[in-house]
N, CA, C and O atoms as a Tinker XYZ file with bonds, in Angstrom:
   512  protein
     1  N    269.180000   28.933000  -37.554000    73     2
     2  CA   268.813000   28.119000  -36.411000    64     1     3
     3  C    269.423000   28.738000  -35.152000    63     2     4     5
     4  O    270.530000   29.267000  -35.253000    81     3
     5  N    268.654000   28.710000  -33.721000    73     3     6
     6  CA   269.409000   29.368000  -32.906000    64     5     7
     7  C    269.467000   28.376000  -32.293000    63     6     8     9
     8  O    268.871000   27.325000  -32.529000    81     7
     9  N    270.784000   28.803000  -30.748000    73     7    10
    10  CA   271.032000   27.983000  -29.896000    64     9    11
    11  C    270.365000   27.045000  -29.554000    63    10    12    13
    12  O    270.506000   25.837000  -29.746000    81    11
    13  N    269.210000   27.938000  -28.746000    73    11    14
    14  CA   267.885000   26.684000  -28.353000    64    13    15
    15  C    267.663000   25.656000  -29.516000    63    14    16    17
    16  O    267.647000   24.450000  -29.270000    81    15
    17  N    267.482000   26.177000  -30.874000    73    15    18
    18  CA   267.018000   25.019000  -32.153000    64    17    19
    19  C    268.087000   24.131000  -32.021000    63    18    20    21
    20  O    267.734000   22.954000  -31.963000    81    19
    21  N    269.379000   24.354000  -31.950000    73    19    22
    22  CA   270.670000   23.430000  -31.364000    64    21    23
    23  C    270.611000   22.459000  -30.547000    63    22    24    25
    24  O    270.877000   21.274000  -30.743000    81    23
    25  N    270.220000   23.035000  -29.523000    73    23    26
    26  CA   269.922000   21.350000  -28.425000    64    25    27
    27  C    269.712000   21.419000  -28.148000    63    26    28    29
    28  O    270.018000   21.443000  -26.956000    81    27
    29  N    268.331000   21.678000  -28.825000    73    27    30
    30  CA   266.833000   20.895000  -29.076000    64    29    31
    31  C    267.070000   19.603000  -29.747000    63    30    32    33
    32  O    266.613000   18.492000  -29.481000    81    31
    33  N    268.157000   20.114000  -30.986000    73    31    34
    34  CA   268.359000   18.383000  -32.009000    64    33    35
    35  C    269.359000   18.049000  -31.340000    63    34    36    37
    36  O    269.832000   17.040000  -31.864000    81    35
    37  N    269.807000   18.285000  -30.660000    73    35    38
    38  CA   271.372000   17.508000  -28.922000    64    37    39
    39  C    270.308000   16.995000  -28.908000    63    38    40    41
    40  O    270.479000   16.077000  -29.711000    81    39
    41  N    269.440000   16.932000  -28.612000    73    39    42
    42  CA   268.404000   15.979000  -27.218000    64    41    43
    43  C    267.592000   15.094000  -28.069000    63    42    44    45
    44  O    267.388000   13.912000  -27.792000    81    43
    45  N    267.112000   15.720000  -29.160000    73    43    46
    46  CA   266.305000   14.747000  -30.048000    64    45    47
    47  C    267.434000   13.571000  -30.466000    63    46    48    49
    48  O    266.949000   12.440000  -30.429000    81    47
    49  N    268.736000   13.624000  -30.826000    73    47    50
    50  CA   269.682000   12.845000  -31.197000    64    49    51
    51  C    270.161000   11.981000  -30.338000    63    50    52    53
    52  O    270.772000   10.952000  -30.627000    81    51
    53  N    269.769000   12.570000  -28.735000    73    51    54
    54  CA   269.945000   11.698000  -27.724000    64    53    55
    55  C    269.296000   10.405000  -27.325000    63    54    56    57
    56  O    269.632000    9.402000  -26.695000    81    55
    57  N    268.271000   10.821000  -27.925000    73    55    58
    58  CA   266.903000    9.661000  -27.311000    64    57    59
    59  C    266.241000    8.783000  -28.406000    63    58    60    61
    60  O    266.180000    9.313000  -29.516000    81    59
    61  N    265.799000    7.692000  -28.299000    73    59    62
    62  CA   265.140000    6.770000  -29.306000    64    61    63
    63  C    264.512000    7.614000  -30.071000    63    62    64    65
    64  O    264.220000    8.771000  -29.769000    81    63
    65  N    264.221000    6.906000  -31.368000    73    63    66
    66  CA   263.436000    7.732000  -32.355000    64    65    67
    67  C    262.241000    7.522000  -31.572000    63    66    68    69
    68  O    261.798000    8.670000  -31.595000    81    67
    69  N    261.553000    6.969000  -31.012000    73    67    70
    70  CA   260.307000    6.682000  -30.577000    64    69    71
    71  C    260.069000    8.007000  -29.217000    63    70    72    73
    72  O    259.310000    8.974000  -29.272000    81    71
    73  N    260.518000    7.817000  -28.670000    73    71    74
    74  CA   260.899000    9.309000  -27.314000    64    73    75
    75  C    261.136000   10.559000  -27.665000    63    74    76    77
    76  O    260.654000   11.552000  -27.119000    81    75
    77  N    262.150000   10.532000  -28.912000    73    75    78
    78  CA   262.373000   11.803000  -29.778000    64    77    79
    79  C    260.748000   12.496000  -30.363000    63    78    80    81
    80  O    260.237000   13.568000  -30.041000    81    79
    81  N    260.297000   11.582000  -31.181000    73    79    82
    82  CA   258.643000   11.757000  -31.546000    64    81    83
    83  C    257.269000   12.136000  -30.274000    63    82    84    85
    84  O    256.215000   12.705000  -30.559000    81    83
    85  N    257.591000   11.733000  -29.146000    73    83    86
    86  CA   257.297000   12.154000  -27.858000    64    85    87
    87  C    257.480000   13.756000  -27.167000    63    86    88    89
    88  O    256.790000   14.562000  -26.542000    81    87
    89  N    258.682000   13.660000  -27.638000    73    87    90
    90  CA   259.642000   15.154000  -27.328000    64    89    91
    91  C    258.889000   16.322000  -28.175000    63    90    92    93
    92  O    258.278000   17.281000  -27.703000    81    91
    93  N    259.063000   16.043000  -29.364000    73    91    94
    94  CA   258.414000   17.022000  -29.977000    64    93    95
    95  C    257.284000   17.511000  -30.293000    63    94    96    97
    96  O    256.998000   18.641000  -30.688000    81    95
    97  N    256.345000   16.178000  -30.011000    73    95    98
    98  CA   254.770000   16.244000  -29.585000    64    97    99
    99  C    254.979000   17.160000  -28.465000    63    98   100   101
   100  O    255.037000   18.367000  -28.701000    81    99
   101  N    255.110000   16.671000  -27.137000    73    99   102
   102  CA   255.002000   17.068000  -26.103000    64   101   103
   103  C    255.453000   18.754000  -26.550000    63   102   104   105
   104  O    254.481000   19.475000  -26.780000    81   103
   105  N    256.479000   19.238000  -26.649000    73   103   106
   106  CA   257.055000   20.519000  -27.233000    64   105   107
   107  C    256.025000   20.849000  -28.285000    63   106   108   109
   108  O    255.666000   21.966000  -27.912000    81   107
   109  N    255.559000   20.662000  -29.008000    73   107   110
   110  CA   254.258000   21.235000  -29.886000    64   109   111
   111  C    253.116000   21.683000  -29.298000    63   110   112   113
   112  O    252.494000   22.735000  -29.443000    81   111
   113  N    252.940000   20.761000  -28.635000    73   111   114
   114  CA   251.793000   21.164000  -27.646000    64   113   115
   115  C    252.123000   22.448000  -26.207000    63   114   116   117
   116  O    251.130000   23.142000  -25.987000    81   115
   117  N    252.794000   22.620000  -25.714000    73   115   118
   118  CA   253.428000   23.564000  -25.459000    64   117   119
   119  C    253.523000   24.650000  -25.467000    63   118   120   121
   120  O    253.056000   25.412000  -24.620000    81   119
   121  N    254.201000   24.967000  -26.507000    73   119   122
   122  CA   254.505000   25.892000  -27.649000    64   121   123
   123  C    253.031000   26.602000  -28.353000    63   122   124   125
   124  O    252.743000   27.799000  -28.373000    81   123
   125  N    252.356000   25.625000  -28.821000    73   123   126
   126  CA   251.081000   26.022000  -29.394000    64   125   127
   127  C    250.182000   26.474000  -28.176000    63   126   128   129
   128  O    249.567000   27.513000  -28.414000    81   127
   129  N    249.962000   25.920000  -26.900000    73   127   130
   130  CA   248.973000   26.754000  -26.055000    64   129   131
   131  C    249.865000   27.892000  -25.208000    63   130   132   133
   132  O    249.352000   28.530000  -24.288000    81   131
   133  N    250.898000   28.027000  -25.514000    73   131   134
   134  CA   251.873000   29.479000  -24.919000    64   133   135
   135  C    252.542000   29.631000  -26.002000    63   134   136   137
   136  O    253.550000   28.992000  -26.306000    81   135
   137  N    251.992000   30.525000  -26.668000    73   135   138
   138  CA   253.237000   31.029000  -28.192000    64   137   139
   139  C    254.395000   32.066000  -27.548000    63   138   140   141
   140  O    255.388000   32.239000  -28.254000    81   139
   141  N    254.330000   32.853000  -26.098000    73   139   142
   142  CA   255.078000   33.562000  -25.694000    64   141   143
   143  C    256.037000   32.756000  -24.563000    63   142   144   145
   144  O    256.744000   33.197000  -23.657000    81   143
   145  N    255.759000   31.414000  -25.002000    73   143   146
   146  CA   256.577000   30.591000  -23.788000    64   145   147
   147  C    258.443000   30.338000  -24.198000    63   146   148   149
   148  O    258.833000   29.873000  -25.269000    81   147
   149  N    259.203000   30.706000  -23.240000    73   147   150
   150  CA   260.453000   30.936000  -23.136000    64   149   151
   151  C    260.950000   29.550000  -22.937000    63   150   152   153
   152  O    260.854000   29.158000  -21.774000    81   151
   153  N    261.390000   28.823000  -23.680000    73   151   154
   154  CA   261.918000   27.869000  -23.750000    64   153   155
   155  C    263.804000   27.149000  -23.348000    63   154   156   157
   156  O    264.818000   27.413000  -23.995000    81   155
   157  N    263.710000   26.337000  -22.243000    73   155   158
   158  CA   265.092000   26.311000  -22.104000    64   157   159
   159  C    265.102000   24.658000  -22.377000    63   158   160   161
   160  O    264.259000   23.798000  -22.123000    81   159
   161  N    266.748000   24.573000  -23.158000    73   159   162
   162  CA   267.051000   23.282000  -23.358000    64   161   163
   163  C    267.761000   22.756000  -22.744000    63   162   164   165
   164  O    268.683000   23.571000  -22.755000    81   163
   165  N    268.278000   21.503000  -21.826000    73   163   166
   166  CA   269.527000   20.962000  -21.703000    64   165   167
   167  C    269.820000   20.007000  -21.876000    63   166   168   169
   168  O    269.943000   19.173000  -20.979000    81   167
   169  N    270.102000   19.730000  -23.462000    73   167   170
   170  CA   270.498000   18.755000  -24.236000    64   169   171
   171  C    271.084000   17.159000  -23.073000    63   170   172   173
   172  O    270.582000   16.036000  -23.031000    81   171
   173  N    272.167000   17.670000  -22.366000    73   171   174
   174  CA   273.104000   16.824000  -21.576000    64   173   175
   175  C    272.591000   15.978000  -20.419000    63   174   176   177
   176  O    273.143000   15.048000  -19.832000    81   175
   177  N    271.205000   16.622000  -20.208000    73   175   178
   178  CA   270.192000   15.996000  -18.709000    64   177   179
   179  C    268.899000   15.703000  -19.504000    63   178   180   181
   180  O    267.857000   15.380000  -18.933000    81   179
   181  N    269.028000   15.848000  -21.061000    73   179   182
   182  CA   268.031000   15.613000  -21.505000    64   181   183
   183  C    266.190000   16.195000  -21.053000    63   182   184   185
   184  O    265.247000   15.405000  -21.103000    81   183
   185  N    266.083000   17.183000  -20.781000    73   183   186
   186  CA   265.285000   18.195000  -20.113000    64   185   187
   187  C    264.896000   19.300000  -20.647000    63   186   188   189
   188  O    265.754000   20.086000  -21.048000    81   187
   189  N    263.700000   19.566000  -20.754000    73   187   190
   190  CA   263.739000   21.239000  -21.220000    64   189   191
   191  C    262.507000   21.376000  -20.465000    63   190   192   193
   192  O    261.545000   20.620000  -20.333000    81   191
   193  N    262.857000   22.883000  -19.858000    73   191   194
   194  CA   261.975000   23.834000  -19.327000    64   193   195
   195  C    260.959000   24.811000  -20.234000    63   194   196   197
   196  O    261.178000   25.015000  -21.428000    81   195
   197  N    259.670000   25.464000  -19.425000    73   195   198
   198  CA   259.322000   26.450000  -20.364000    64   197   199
   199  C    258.578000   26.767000  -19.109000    63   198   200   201
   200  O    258.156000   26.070000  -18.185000    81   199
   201  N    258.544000   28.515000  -19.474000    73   199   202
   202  CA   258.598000   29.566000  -18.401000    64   201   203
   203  C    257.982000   30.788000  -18.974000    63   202   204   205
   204  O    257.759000   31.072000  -20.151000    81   203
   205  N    257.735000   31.510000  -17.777000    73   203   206
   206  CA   257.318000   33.093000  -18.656000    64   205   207
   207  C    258.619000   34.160000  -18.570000    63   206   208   209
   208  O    258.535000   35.375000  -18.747000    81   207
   209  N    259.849000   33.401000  -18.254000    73   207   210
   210  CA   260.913000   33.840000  -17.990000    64   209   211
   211  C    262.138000   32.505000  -18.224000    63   210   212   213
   212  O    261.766000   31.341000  -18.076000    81   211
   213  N    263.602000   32.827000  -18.596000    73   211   214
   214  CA   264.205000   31.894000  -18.752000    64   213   215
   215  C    264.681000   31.287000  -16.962000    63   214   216   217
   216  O    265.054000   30.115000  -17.029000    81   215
   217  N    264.709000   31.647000  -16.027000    73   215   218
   218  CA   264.978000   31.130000  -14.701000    64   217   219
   219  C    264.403000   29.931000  -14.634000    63   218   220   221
   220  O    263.185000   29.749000  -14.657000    81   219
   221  N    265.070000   29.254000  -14.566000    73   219   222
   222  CA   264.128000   27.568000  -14.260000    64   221   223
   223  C    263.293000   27.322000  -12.226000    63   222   224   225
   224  O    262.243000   26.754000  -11.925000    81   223
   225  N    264.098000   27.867000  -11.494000    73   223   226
   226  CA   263.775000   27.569000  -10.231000    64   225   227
   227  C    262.169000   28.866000  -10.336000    63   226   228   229
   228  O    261.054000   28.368000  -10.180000    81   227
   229  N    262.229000   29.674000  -10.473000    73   227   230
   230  CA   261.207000   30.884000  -10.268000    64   229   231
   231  C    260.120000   31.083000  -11.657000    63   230   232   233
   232  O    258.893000   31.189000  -11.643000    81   231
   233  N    260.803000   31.087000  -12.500000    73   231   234
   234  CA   259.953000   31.179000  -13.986000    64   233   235
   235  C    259.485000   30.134000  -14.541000    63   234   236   237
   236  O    258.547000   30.125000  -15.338000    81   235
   237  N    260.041000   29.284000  -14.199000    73   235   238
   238  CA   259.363000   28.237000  -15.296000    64   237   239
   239  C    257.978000   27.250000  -14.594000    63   238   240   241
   240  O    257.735000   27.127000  -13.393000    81   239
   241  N    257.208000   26.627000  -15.755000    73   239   242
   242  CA   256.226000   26.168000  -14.923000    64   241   243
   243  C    255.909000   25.083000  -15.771000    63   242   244   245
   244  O    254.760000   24.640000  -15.786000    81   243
   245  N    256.897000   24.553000  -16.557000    73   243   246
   246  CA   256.570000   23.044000  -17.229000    64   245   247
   247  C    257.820000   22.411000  -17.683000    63   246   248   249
   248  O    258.626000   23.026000  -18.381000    81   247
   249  N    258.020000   21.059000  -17.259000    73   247   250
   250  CA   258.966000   20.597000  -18.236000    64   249   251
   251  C    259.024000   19.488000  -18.704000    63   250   252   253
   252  O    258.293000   18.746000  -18.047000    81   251
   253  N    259.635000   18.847000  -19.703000    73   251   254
   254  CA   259.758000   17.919000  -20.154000    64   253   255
   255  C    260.745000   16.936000  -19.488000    63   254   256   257
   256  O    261.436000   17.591000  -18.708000    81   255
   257  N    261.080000   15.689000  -19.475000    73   255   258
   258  CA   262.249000   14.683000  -18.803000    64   257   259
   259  C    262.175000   13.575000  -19.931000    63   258   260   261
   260  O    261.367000   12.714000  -19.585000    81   259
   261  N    262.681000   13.335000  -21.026000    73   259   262
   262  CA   263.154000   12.751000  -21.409000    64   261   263
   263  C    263.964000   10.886000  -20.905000    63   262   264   265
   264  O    265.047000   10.860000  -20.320000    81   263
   265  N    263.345000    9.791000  -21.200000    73   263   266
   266  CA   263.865000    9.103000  -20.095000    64   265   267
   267  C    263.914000    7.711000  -21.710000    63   266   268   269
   268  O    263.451000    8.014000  -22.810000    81   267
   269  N    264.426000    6.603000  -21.478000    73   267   270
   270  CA   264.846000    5.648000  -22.578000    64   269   271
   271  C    263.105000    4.928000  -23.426000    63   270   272   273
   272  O    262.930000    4.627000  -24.607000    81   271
   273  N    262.085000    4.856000  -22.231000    73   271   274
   274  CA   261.461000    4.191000  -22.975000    64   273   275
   275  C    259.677000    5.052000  -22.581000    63   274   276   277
   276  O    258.569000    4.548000  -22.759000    81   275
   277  N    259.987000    6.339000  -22.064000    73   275   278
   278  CA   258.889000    7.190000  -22.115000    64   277   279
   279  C    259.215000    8.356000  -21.988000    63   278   280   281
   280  O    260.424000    8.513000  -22.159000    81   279
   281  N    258.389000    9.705000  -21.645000    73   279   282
   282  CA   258.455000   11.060000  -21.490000    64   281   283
   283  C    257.850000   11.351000  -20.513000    63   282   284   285
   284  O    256.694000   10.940000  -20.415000    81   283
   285  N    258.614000   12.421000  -19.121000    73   283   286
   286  CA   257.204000   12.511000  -18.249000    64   285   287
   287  C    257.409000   14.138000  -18.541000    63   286   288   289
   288  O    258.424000   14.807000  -18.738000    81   287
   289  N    255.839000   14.515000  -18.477000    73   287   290
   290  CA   255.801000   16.219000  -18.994000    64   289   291
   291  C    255.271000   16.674000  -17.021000    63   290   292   293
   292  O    254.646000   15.903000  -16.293000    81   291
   293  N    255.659000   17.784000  -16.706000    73   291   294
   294  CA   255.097000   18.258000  -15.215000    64   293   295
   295  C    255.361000   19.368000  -15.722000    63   294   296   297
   296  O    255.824000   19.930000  -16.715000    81   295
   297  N    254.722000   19.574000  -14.282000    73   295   298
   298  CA   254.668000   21.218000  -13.786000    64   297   299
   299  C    255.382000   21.658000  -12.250000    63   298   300   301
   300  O    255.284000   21.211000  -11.108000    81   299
   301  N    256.015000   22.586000  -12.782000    73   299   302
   302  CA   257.163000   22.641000  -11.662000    64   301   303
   303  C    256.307000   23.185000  -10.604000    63   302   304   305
   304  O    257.091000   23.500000   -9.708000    81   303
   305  N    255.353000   23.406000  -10.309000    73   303   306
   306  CA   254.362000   23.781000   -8.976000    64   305   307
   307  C    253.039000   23.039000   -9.187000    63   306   308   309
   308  O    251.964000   23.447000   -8.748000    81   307
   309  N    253.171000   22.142000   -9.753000    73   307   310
   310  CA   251.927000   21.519000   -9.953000    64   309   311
   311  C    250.959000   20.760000   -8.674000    63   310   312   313
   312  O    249.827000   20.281000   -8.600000    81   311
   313  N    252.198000   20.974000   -7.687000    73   311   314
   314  CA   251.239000   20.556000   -6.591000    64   313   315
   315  C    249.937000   21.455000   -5.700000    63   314   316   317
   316  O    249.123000   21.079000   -4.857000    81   315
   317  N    250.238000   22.960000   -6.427000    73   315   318
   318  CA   249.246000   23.619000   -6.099000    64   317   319
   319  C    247.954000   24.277000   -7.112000    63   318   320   321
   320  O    247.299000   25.312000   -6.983000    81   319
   321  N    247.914000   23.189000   -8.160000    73   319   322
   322  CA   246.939000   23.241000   -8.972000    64   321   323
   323  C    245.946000   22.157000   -9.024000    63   322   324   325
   324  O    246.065000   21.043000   -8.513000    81   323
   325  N    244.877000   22.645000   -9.752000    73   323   326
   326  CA   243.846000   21.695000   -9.923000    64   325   327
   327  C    244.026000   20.780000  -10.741000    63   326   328   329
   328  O    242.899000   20.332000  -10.950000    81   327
   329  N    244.656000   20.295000  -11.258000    73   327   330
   330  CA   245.399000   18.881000  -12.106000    64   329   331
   331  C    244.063000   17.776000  -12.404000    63   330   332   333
   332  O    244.152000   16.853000  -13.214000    81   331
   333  N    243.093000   18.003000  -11.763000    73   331   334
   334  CA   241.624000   16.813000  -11.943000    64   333   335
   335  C    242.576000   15.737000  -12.285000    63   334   336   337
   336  O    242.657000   15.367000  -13.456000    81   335
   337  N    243.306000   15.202000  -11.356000    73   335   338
   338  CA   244.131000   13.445000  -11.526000    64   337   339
   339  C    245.111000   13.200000  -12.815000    63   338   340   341
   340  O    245.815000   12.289000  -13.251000    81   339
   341  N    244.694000   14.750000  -13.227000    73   339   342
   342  CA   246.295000   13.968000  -14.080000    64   341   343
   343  C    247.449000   13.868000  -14.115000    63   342   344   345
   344  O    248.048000   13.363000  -15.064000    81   343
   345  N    248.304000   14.595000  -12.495000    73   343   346
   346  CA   249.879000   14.675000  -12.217000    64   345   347
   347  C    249.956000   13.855000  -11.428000    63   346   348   349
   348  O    248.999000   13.721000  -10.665000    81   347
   349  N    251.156000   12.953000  -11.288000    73   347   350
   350  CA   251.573000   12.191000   -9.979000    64   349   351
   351  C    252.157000   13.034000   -9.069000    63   350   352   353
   352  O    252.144000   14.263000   -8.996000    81   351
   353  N    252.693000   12.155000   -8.355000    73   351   354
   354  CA   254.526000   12.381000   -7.792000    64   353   355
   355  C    253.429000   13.068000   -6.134000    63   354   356   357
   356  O    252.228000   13.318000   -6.031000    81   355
   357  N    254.406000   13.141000   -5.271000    73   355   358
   358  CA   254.770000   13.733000   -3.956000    64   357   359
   359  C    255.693000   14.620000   -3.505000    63   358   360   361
   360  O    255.811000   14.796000   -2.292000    81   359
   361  N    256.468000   15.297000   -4.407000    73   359   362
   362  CA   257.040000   16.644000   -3.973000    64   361   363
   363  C    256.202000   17.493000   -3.125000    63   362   364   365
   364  O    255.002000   17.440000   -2.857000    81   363
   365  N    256.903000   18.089000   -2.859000    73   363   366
   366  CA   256.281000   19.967000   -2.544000    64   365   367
   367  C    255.308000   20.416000   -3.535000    63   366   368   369
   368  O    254.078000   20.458000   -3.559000    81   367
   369  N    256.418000   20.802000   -4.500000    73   367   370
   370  CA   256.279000   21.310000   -5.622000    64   369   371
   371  C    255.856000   20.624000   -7.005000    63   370   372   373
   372  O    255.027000   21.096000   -7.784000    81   371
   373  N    256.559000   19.438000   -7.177000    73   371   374
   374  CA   256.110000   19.378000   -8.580000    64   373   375
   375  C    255.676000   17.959000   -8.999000    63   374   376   377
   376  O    255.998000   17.006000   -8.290000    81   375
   377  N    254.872000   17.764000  -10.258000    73   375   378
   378  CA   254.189000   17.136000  -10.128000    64   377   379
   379  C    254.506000   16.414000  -12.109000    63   378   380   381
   380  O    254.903000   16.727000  -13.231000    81   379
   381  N    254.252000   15.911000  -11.728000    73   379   382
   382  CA   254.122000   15.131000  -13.410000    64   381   383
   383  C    253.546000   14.412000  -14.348000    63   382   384   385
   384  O    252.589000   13.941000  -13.734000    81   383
   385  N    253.467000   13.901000  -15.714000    73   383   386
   386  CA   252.643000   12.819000  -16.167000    64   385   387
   387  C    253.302000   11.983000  -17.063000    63   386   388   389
   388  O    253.788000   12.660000  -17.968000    81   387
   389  N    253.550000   10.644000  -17.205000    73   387   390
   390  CA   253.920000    9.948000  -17.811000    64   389   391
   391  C    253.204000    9.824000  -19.171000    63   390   392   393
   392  O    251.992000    9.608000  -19.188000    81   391
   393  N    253.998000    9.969000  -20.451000    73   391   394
   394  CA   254.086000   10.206000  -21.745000    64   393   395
   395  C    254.468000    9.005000  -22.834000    63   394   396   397
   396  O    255.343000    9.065000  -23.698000    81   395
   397  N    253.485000    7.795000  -22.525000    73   395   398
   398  CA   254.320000    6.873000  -23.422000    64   397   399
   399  C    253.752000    6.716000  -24.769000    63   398   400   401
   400  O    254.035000    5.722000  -25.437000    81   399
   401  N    252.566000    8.108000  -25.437000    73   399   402
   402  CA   252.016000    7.915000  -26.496000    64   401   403
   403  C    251.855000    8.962000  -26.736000    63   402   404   405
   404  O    251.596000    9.657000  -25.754000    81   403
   405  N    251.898000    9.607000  -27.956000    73   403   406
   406  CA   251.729000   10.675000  -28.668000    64   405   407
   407  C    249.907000   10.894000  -28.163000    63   406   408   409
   408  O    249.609000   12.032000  -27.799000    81   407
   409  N    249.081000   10.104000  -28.161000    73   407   410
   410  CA   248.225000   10.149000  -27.620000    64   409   411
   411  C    247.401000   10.339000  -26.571000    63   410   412   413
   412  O    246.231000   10.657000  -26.358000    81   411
   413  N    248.604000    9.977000  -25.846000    73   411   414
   414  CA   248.648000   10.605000  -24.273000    64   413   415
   415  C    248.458000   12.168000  -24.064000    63   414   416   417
   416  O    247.665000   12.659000  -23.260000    81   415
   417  N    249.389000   12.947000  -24.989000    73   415   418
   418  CA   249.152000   14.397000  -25.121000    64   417   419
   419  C    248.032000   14.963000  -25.261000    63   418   420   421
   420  O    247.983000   16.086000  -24.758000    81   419
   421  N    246.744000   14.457000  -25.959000    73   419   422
   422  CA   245.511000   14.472000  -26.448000    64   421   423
   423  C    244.285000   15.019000  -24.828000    63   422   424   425
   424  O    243.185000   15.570000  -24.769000    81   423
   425  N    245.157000   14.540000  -23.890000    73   423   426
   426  CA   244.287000   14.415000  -22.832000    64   425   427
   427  C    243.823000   15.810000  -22.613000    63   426   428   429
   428  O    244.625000   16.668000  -22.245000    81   427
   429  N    242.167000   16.165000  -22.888000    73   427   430
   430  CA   241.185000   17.212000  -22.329000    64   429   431
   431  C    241.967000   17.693000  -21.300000    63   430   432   433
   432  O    242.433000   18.800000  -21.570000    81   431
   433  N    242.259000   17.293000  -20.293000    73   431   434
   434  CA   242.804000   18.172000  -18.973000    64   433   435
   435  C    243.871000   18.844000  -19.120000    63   434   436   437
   436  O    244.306000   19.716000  -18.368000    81   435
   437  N    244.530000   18.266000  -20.555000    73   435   438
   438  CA   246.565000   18.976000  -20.497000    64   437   439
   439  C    246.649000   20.526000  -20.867000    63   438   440   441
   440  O    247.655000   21.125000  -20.487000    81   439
   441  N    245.639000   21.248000  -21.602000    73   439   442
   442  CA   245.589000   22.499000  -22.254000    64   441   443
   443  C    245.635000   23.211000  -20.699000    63   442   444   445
   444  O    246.605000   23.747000  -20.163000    81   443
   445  N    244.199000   23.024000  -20.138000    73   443   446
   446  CA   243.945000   24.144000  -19.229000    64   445   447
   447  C    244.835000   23.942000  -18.304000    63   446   448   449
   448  O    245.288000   25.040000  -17.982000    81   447
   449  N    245.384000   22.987000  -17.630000    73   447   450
   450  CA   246.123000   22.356000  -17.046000    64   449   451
   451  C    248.020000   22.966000  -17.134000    63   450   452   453
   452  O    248.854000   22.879000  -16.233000    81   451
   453  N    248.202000   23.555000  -18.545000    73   451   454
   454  CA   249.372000   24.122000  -18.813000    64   453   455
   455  C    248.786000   25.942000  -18.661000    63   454   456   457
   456  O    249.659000   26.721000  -18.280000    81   455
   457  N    248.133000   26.218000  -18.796000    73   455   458
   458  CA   247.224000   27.524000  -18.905000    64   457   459
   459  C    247.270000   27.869000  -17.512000    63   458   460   461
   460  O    247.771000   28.915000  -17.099000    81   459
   461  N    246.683000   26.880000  -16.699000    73   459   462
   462  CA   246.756000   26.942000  -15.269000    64   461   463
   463  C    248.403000   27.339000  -14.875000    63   462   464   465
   464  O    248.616000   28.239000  -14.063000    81   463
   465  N    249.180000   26.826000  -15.318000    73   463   466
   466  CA   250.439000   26.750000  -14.587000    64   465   467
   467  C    251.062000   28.010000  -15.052000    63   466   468   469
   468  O    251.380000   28.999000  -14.391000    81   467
   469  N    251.117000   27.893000  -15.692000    73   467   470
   470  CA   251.595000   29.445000  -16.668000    64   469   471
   471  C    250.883000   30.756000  -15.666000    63   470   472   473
   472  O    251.724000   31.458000  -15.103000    81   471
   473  N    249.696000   31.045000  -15.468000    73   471   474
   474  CA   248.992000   31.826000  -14.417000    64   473   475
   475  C    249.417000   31.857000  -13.221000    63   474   476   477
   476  O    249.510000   32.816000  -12.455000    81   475
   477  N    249.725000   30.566000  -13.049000    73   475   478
   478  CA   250.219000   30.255000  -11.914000    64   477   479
   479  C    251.635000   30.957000  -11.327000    63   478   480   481
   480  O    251.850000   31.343000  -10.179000    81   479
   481  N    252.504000   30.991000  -12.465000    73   479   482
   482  CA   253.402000   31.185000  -12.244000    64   481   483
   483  C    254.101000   33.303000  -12.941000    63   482   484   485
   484  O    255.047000   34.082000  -13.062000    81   483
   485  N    253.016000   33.123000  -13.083000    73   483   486
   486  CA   252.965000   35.227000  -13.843000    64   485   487
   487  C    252.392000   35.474000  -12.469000    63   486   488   489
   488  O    252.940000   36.482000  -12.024000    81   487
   489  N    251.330000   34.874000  -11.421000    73   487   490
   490  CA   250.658000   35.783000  -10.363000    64   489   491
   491  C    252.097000   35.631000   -9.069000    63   490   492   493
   492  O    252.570000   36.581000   -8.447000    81   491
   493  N    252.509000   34.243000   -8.962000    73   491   494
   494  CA   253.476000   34.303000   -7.784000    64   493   495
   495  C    254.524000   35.465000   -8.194000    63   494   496   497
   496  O    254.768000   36.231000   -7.261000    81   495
   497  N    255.214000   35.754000   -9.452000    73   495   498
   498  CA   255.842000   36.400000   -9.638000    64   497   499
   499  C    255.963000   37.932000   -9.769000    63   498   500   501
   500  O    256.929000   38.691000   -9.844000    81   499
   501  N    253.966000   38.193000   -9.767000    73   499   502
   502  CA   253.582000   39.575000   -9.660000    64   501   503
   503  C    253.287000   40.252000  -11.006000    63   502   504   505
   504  O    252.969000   41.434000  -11.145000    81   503
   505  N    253.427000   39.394000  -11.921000    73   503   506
   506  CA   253.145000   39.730000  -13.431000    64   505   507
   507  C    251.661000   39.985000  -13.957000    63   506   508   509
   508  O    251.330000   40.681000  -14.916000    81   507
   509  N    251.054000   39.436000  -13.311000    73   507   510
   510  CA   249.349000   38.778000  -13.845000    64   509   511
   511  C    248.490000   40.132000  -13.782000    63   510   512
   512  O    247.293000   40.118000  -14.069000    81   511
């Protein structure tokens, strides 16, 4: 098991079994439409990033927030994507979606929508 697999279960141990099951949906889904996605944990803020790089401010372009009685999944620049209504918030930058069902993840728009951000974030950086 490595670090990251470490706290990953910090954070799953942190949160209701019901949020925990959220967490790892949300992280499955993820994971499965970026198999090269760089994953950061922080067990203690209950948070994890994922990036085409481990830098959270510059590389990363999704994260999870962990909270007592839902999950909100964003995109750390999501305010300059095509989101078709599915991020909130008023930042600058980032944007989010509230996660209170494994079903929620299901949503048609979340694939391209993470695909988008990921692009998003290889062209600002000069990678693409």
């Amino acid at each position: 098991m490595t670090e990251d697999d470490h706290r990953f279960a910090e954070l799953l141990a942190a949160v209701s079994p019901e949020v925990a099951a959220l967490v790892r949906a949300a992280d499955d889904l993820v994971r499965r439409t970026d198999p090269a996605v760089v994953r950061v944990v922080w067990a203690h803020q209950r948070t994890v990033g994922y990036g085409v790089g481990p830098k959270k401010m510059s590389e990363h372009y999704a994260y999870l927030a962990a909270h007592p009685k839902h999950l909100n999944l964003g995109c750390n620049y999501g305010a300059h994507l095509d989101d078709g209504g599915l991020l909130g918030g008023t930042g600058t930058n980032m944007r989010k979606m509230t996660v209170r069902t494994v079903e929620d993840l299901e949503d048609p728009r979340l694939v391209p929508l993470l695909r988008a951000a990921r692009e998003e974030r290889l062209t600002a950086l000069g990678r693409s």
